[in-house]
VEXDOBA-154735 format. One record per residue: x, y, z of N, C-alpha, C, O in turn. Coordinates in steps of 0.2 Angstrom, whole numbers, plus 5000, padded with zeros to 4 digits. Layout:
<sites>
XYZXYZXYZXYZ ...
</sites>
This chain:
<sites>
467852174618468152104616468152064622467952004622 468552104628468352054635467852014635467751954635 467352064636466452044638466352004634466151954636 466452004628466451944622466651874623466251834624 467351884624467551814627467351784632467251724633 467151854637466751814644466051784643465751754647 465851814638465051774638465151704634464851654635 465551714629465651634627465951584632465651524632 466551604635466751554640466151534646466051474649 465651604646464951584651464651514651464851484656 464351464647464251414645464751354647464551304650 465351384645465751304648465851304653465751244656 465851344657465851354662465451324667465651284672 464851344665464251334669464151234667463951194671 464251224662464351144660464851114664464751054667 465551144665465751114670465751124678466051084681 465351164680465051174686464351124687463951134692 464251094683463351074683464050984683463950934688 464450974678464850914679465050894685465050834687 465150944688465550954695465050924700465150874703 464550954699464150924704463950864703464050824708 463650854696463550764697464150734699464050704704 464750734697465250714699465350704710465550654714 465150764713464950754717464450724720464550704726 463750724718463350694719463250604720462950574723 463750594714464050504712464450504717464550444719 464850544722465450514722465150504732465350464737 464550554734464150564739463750494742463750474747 463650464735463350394733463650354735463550314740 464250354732464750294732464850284742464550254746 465250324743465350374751464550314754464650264757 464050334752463550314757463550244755463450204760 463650224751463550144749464050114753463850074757 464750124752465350094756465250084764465350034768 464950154767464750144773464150094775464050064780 463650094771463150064774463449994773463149954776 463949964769464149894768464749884772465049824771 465049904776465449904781465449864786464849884789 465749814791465449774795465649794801466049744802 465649824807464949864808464649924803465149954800 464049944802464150014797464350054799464250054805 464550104795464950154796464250214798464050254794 464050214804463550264804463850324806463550364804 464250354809464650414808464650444801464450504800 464950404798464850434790464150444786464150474781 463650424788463150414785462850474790462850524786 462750484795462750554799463050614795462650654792 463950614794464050654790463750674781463750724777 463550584780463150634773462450654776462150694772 462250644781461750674781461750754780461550794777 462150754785462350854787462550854781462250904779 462950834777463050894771462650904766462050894766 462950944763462350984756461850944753462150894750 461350944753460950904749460850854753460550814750 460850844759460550774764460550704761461050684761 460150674760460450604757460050594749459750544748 460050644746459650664740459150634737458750664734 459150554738458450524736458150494743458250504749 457450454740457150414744457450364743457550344749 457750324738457950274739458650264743458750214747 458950314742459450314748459150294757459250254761 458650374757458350364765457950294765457650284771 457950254760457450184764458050154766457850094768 458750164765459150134767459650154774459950124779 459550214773459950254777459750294781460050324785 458950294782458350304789458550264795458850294800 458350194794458450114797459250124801459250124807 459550134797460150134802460450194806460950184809 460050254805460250304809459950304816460150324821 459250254814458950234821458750184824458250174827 459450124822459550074824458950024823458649994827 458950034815458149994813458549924810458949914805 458249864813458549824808457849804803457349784806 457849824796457449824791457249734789456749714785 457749684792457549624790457249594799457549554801 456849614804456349614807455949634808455749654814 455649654803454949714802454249674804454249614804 453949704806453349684812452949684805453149714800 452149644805451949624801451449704803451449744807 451249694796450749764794450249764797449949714798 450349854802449549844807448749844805448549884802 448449784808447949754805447549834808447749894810 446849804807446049864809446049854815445849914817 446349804820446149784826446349854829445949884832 446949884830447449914833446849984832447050024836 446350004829445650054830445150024837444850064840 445149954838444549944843444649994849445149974852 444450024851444150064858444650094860444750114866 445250124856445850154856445650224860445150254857 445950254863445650324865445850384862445750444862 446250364857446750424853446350424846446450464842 445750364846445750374837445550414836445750444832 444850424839444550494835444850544834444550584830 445350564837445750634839446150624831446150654826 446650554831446950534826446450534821446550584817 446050504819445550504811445550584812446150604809 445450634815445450724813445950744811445950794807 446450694815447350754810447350714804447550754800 447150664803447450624797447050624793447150584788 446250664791446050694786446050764785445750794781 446450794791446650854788447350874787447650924788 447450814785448250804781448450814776449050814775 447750834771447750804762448250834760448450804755 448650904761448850934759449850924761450250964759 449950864766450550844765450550764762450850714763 450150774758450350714753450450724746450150764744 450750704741451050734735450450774732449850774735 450550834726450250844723449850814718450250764716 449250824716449050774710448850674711448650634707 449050664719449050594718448250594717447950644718 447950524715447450514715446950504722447050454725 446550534722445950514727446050464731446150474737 445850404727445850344730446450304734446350264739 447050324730447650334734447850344741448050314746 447550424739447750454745447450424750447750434755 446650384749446450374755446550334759446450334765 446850294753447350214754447950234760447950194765 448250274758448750304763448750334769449150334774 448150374769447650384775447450334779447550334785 447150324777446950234780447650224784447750224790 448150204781448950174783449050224786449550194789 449050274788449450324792448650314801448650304807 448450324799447850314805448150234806448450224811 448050194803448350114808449150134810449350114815 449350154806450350184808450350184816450550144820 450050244817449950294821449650234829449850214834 449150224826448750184835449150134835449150104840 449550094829449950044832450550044833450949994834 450850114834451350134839451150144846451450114851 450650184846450350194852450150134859450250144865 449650084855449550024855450350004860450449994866 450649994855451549954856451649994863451949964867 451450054863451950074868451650124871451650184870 451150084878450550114880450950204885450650264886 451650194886451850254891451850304886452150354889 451750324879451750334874451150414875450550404877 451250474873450450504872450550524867451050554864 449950514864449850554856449850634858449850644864 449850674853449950744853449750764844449950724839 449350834844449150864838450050864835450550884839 449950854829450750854823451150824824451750834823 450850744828451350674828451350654821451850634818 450550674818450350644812450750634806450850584803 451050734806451650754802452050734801452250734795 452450694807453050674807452850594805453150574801 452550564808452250484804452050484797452150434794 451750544794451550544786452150534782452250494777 452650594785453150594780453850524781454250514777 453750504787453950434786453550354781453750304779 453050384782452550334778452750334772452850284769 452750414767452850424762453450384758453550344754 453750414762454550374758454550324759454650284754 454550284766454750204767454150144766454250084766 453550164766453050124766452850084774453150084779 452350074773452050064781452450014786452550024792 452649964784453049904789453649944791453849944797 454149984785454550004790454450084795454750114799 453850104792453750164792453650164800453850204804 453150084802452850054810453650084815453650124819 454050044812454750034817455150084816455550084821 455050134811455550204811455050234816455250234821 454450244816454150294822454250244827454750274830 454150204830454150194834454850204839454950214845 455350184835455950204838456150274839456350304844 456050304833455850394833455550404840455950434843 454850384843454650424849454950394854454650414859 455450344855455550324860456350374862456550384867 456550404855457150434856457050504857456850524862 457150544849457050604849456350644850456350694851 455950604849455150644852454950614858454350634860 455250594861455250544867454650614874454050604877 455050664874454850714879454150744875453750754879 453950754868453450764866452750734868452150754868 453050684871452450614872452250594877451850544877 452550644884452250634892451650644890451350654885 451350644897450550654898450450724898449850734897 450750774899450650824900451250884894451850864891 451150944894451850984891452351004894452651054891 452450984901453051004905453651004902454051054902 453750944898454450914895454450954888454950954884 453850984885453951014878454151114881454651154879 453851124884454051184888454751184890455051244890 455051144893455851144895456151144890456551194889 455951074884456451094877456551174876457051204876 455851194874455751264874456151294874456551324870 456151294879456751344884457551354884457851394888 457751304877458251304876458551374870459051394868 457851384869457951424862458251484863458751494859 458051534869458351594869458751604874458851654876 459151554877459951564879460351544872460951534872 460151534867460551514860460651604860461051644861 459951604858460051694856460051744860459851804858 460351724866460351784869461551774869461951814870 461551714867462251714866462551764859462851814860 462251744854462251744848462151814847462651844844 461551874850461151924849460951924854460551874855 461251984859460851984864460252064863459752084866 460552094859460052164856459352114853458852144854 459352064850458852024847458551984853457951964852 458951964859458551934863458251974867457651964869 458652024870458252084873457552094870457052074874 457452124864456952154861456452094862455852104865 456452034861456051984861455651974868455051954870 456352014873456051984880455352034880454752034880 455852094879455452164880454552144878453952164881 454652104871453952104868453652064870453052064868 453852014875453551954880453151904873452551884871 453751884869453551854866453651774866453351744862 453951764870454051694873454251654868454551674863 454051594868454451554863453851504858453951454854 453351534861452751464858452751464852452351424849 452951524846452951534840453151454837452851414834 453751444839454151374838453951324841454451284842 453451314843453151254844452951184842453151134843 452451224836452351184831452851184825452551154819 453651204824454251194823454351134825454551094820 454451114831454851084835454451014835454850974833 454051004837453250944838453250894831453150834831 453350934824453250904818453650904814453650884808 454550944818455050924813454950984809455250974804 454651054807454451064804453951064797453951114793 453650994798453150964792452751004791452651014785 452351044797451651074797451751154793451251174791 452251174792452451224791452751234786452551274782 453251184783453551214776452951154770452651094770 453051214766452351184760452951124756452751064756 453651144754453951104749454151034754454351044759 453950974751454050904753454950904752455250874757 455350924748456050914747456450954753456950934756 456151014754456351044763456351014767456751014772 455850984768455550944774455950864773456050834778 456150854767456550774769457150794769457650764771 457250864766458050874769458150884776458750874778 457750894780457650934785457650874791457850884797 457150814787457350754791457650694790457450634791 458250714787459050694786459350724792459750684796 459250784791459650824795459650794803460050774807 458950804804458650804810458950724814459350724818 458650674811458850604810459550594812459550554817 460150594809460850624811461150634818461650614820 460450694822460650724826460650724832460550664834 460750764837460450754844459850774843459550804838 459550754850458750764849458750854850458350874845 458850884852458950944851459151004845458951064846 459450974840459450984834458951044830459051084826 458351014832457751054828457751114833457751164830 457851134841457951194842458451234838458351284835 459151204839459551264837459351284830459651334828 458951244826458851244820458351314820458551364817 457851304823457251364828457851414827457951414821 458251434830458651464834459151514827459151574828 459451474821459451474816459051524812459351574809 458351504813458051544809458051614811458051654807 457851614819457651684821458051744821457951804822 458551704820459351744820459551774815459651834815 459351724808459251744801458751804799458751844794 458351804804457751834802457651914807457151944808 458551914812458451974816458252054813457952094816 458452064805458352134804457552134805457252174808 457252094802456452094803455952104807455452134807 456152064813456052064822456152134822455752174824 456752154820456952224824456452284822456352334824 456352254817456052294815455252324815454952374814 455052264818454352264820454252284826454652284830 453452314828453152344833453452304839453452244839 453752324844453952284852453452254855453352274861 452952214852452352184858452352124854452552104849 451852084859451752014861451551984851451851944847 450752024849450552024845450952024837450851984832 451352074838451652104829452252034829452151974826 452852044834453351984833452951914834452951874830 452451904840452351804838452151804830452451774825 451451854828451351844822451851844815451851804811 452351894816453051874811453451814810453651784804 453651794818454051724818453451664817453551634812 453051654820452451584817452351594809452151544806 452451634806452351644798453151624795453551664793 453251564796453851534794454151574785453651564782 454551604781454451594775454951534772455451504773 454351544765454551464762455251474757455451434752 455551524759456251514753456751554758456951614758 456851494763457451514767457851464765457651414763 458651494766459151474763459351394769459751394773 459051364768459251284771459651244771459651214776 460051254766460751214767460951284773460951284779 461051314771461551384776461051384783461551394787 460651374786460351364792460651294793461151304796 460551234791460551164792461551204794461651214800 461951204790462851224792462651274798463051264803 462251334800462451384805462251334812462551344817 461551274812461251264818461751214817461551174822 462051184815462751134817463251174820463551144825 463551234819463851274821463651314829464051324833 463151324829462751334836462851274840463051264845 462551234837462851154842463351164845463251174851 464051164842464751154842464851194848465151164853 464551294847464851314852464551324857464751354862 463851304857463351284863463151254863462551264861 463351194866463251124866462651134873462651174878 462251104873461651084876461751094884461351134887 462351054887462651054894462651114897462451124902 462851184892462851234892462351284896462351314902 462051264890461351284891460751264895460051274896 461151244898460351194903460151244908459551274910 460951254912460851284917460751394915460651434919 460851384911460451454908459651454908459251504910 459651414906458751404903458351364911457851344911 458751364915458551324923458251254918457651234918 458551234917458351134918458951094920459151044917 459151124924459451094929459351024931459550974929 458651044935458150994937457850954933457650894935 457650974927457350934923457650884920458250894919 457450814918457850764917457450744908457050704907 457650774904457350734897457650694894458150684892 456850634894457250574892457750564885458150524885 457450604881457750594874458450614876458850574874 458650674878459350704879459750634885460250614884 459350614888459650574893460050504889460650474890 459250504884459650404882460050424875460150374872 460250474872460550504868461150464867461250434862 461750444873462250424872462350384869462750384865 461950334873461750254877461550214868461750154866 461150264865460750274856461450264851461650204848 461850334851462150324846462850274848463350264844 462850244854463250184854462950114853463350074851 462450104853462050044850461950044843462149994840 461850104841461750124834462750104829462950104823 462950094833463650074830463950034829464450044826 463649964831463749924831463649864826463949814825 462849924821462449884816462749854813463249884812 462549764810462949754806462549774798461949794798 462949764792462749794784461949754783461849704787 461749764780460949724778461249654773460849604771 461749644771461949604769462049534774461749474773 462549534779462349494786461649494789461449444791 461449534790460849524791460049474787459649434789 460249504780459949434775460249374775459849334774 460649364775461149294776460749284783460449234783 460749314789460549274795459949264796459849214800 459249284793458849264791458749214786458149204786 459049184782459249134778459349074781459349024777 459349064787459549014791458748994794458648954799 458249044792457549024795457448984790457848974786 456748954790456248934787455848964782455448994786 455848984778455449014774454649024778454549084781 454448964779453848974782453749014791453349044794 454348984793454649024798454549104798454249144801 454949104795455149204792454549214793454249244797 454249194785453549234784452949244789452549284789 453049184794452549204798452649244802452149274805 453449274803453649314809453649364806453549404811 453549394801453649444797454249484797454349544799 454749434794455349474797455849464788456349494787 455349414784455649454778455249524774454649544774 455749564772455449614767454949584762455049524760 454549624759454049584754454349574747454149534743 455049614746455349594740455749534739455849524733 455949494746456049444746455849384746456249334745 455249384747454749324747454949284741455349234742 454649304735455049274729455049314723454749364723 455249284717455449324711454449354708454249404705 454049304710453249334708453349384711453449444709 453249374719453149444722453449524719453149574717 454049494719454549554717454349584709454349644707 454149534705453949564700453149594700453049634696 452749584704452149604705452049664711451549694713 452749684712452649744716452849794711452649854711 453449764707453449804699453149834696453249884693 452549794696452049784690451649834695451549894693 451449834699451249874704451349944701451049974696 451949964706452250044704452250074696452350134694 452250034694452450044687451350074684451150094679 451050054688450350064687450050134691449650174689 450250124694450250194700450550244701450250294704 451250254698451650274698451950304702451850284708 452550354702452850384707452950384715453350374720 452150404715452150394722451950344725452050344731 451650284721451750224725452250204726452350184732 452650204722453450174721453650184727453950124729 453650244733453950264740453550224742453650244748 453050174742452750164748452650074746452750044751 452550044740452549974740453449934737453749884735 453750004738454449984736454949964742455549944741 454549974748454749994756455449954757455949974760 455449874753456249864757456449824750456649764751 456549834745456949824739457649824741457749854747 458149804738458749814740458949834734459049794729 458949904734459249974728460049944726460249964720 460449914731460949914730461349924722461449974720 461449854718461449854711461049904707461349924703 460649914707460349964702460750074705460750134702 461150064711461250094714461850114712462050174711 462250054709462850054708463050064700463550074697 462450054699462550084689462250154691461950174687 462250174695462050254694462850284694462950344694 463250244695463950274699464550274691465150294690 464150254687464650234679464250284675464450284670 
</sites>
């Protein structure tokens, strides 16, 4: 009779468990709306919804909530990079290689024609970052990380979230050479030699060094995980953070995954090959909370002088501070449309410093008419600075 009743109560149960969460979910929403409308915004709390469960759940949220993690103002956007930014560039050809062998971090099923459409936009993205900012060097699985900002925000803002992106957290990525990608490195097994020193021992023993997590580290993980919903939880997370973040994240996994290390042959061969084969149903939320928690009790300062970068100075770590104090100032996107309002229509537009949804009510309705023909995944790329706000807020009733 127990088991009886317990399998009927089973059902309400799980109803009000699934309530609970939308109720959570709405209430995550609200939380994010309040701060980004705050004068200055609340970007501490927007950090915090990042880190928690579920990261900022939509794209429509992250075309809002991108921008101000990385002190993007979304009402001065640089006009769409023309063809010219391909003349005699040194990086194109390198770049057209990675970015047709991308096809497979673009949606499933989109069409053809689309995709090449966006291809095309992601190759002008890329050289007119570079262009922008000659001290700048490209590197294989920059690409990664510019696709999946293209995807969600559409190309004008996609321009100014990477370009502020390599100046900050990919910053050391982008020397001329890999000195500065090998130091990050290096932060990874003084994590685990804290943490596991029988897991860091065995590592050393296998001389297996750290280049597994490389192309971890270089693309945010894009290159690596197949699900697109890991990868934009992952750069919520990432985005939020210090630029070191994606190591302990690194650092996270290997920890997770010490019975299996231990368990493999002790040489260079058996472990790099285990750890570089990332697997795809690791528990994410639970890594994203332990590599916060690794943060916390090995904060970076720690670790320098373990890992000997004493001497090294990274820029990204360096202008870190200097970042999330500019970053705090922002004012809401609602002040900032009002001070654009004081241009010229004609003005604006030549500057390209309105959104395309603002131009006027045809436009706005013709981007509609747009997405509604292309479907879903257009909608993330011609929908780039819509103000969700109102439609945002009936999701909350």
């Amino acid at each position: 009779m127990r088991s009886g009743r317990r399998r009927q109560q089973a059902p309400g149960c799980a109803a009000r468990a699934e309530l609970s969460g939308a109720q959570k979910k709405k209430q995550k929403q609200l939380l994010i709306h309040q701060a980004l409308t705050r004068d200055p915004v609340d970007v501490e709390s927007l950090r915090a919804a990042a880190f928690s469960q579920g990261g900022l759940l939509t794209d429509e949220i992250r075309r809002k909530v991108w921008p101000k993690l990385l002190g993007v103002n979304v009402y001065s956007l640089q006009p769409k990079p023309g063809r010219e930014v391909r003349q005699n560039h040194k990086d194109y050809h390198q770049v057209l290689l990675d970015v047709r062998r991308s096809t497979r971090r673009f949606p499933p099923g989109m069409p053809e024609e689309q995709r090449q459409i966006l291809q095309e936009q992601l190759t002008d993205l890329i050289l007119h970052v570079l262009r922008a900012r000659p001290e700048l060097h490209y590197y294989q699985g920059y690409h990664d990380i510019a696709v999946t900002l293209l995807l969600v925000s559409g190309e004008r803002m996609a321009v100014a979230l990477l370009e502020r992106l390599s100046t900050l957290h990919l910053r050391d990525f982008m020397d001329p050479t890999m000195d500065s990608t090998k130091h990050i490195l290096n932060y990874l097994m003084p994590i685990l030699q804290r943490e596991s020193p029988r897991l860091h021992d065995f590592m050393q023993r296998a001389e297996v060094g750290t280049i597994f997590a490389l192309s971890w580290l270089i693309t945010w993980y894009g290159h690596v995980l197949a699900n697109v919903h890991h990868v934009l939880r992952l750069y919520d997370f990432f985005l939020a953070s210090h630029p070191l973040m994606a190591v302990y994240f690194a650092a996270a996994i290997v920890l997770y995954r010490e019975d299996e290390v231990l368990a493999c042959e002790c040489d260079m061969p058996s472990v790099h090959q285990l750890l570089s084969q990332i697997p795809q149903d690791l528990p994410y939320e639970a890594l994203v909370s332990q590599a916060q928690q690794l943060f916390q009790r090995l904060p970076p300062r720690e670790l320098a002088k373990e890992a000997a970068l004493q001497l090294h100075k990274s820029i990204a770590i360096g202008s870190f501070s200097e970042f999330q104090q500019a970053a705090s100032c922002q004012r809401p996107d609602a002040i900032l449309r009002q001070q654009q309002q004081h241009l010229t229509p004609h003005k604006a537009e030549a500057e390209g410093l309105l959104p395309p949804a603002e131009h006027s009510p045809l436009v706005k309705a013709a981007v509609w008419g747009l997405t509604a023909t292309l479907g879903a995944a257009a909608l993330a790329v011609t929908q780039t600075a819509l103000d969700w706000a109102p439609e945002f807020l009936l999701q909350l009733f």
